[in-house]
Each structure stands twice: as C-alpha cells, then as structure tokens.
N, C-alpha and C positions, 0 to 999 in steps of 0.2 A: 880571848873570850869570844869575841865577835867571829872573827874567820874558822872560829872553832864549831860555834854555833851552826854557821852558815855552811860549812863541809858537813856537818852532821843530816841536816836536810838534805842533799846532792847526792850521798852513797847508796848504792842500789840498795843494799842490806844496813840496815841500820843496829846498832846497839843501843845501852841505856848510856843518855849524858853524864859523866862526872855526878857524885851524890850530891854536891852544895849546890847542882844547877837543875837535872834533873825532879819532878814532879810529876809524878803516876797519877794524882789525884786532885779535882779543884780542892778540896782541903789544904793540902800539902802548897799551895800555889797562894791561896789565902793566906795561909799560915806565915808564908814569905814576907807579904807585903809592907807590913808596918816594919819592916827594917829599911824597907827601901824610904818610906816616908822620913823614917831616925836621918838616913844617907842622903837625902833633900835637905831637912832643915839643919842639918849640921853645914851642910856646906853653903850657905845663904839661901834659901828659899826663902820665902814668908811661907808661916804656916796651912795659909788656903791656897797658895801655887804648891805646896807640896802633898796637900792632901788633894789638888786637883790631879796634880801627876800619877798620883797613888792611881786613880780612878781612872786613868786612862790604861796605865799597865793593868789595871783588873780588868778594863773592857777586853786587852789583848788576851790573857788567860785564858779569861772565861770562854770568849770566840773559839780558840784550839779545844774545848772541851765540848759548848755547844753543838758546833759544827763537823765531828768525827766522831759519835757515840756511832760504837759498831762499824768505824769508817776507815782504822788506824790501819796504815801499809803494813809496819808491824811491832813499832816501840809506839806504846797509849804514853798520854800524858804529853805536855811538855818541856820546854829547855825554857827557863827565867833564870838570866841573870842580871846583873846589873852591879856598876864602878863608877869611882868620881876618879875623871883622870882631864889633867889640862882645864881646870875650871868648867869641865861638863859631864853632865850625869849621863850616861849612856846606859840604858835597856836592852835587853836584845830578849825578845821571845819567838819561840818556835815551835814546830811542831809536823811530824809525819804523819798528815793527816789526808783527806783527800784531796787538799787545799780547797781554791777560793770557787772558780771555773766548777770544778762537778758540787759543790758544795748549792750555789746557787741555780743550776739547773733545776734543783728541786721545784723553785719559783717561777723559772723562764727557762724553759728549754729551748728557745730560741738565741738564749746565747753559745758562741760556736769558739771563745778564744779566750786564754787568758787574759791578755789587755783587753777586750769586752767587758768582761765579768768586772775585773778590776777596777775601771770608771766606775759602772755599775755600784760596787763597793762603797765607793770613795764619796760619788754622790748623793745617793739614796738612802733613807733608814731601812732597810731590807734584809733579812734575815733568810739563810736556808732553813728553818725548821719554823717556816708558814706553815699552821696559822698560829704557830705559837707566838707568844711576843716576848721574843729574845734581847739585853740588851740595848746601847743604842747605837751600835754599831762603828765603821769607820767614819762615818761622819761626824758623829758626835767626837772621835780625835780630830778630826780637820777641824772642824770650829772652835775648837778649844785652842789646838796651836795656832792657829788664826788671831784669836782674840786674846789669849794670855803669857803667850810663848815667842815674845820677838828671838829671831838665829836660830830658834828650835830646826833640827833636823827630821827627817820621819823619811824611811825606807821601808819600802814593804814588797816582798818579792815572791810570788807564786807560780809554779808552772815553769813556763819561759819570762814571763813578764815583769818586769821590778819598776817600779816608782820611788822616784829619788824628788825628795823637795827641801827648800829652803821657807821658813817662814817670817812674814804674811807672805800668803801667796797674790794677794791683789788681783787683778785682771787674771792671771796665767792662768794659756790651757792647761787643763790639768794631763791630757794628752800628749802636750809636747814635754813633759817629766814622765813619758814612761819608754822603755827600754827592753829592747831583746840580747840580754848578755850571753854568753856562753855557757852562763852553768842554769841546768835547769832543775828546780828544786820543787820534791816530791813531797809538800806539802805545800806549809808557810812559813817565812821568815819576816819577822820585824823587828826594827831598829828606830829607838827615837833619842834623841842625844838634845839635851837642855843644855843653853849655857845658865848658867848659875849666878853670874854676876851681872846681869840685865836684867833689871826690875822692871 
C-alpha cells in the first residue's frame, strides 16, 4: 500500500489509484473517513485519540484539494488509504498535485526549494490560498503528534525533500529530519503510522 502510494506520485504520467484508494473528490475523501475512525477504535484507541486521528487525516485530504484546484499534473483528487498492521495504524495520502514549494509561493515567493517551503510548512499556520483561511495546516499535525501521539511516525515528502520524524520531537531541529532521497515526487506524499497500544 505504502511503496504503492509513494511509486504513484514518482511516475512522470500518472494513472487513477486502485478504486478502494483512489478519491476524485473531497466528498468521496469524507466519505472515507469514519471507517478509518471504526479502524482506530477497533484496534485500541480511545475514542478522542481516534476522532483526533480522523482530524488530522482530514487536514491531509483536504490540503491535496485545497492546494491544487486547477493545479493537477494530471490524475485530480487523491490516494487515501489506510491498514492496522503490527499494532500500528498507518495512513498514507497523496496526491499529483503541484506540491508543497509552487503551492506556497503564492504567499512567499522568496521561497527558492523544497526543504525551504517544507520548514515553512511544518512551522507556520500558512496557507497557499491567502487570503483565504484554509484549514490548520501541517502544524496543527505537529502539535497534535507532539502532544497526543507518543512513537507516532509522520513522513511527508515533496519535490525532492522528505521529512522523516519520530514522536515528541522535543528540542529537535526539525531540519536535521529532512532529507534529499533519490526519488523525486510530483506532488505530495504523507505517511503517519500510530502505534495503538501507547496510551
């Protein structure tokens, strides 16, 4: 599911994902989510850690929708899926969009690089569709895995750029978790993996 995800964003021509992952529309993407909450509380959540997870994979959605109306390379919509495997819920959303970097130029066109933009992202509540107010962005995931989510993983890979963390993150640069891998992915990809048995 994951490396499937993650090849789908990398191919210069892209197709449509699988039907049961695939979502053309924030509806269809909505319409998903209260399964994934059923696949939290079934596997130990408490019900407010699993309606908070809900709300974080909605932030993720919603963002690929937000942030690429009229912007898609060329499959709209995107890839949500999500598995309980090994005592951890794992998410993966994605999308062929314009990513992170041209998306936020709108606001700062003094940013010149994916790991730029990326910080940017991670740290600020800051939208590309100023002056609208979109969302609350990847920050509001950091502080949640921060404060609710001890072992929580969270990936997010744009461009050339990926950010790999472990959570709290405590002190850490958030700089020194970001990485110029080999595959470069024409949109966004995210990955956040809960362990389920850590209250």
């Amino acid at each position: 599911m994951t490396d499937n995800a993650l090849s789908w964003t990398t191919v210069d021509i892209g197709s449509e994902p699988p039907a049961d992952y695939y979502c053309p529309t924030r509806d269809v993407a909505d319409g998903r989510l209260p399964k994934l909450f059923a696949l939290a509380v079934q596997n130990s959540l408490s019900e407010n850690k699993a309606s908070l997870l809900t709300a974080l994979a909605a932030e993720l959605t919603a963002n690929c929708f937000d942030h690429n109306l009229g912007s898609w390379r060329d499959i709209f919509g995107c890839w949500l899926s999500f598995q309980y495997v090994n005592q951890s819920l794992a998410i993966v959303v994605a999308d062929r969009g314009q990513g992170i970097l041209q998306s936020l130029k709108h606001v700062d066109a003094n940013l010149n690089s994916d790991h730029d933009a990326l910080i940017v992202a991670l740290t600020k509540q800051i939208s590309g569709r100023y002056p609208e107010r979109r969302g609350r962005g990847l920050k509001f995931i950091m502080a949640s895995l921060n404060q609710e989510f001890p072992r929580a993983r969270f990936i997010i890979h744009t461009g050339e750029t990926r950010f790999d963390a472990v959570f709290p993150l405590g002190n850490t640069d958030l700089a020194s978790l970001l990485t110029n891998p080999n595959k470069t992915v024409l949109g966004t990809y995210a990955k956040l993996v809960i362990v389920s048995n850590v209250k």
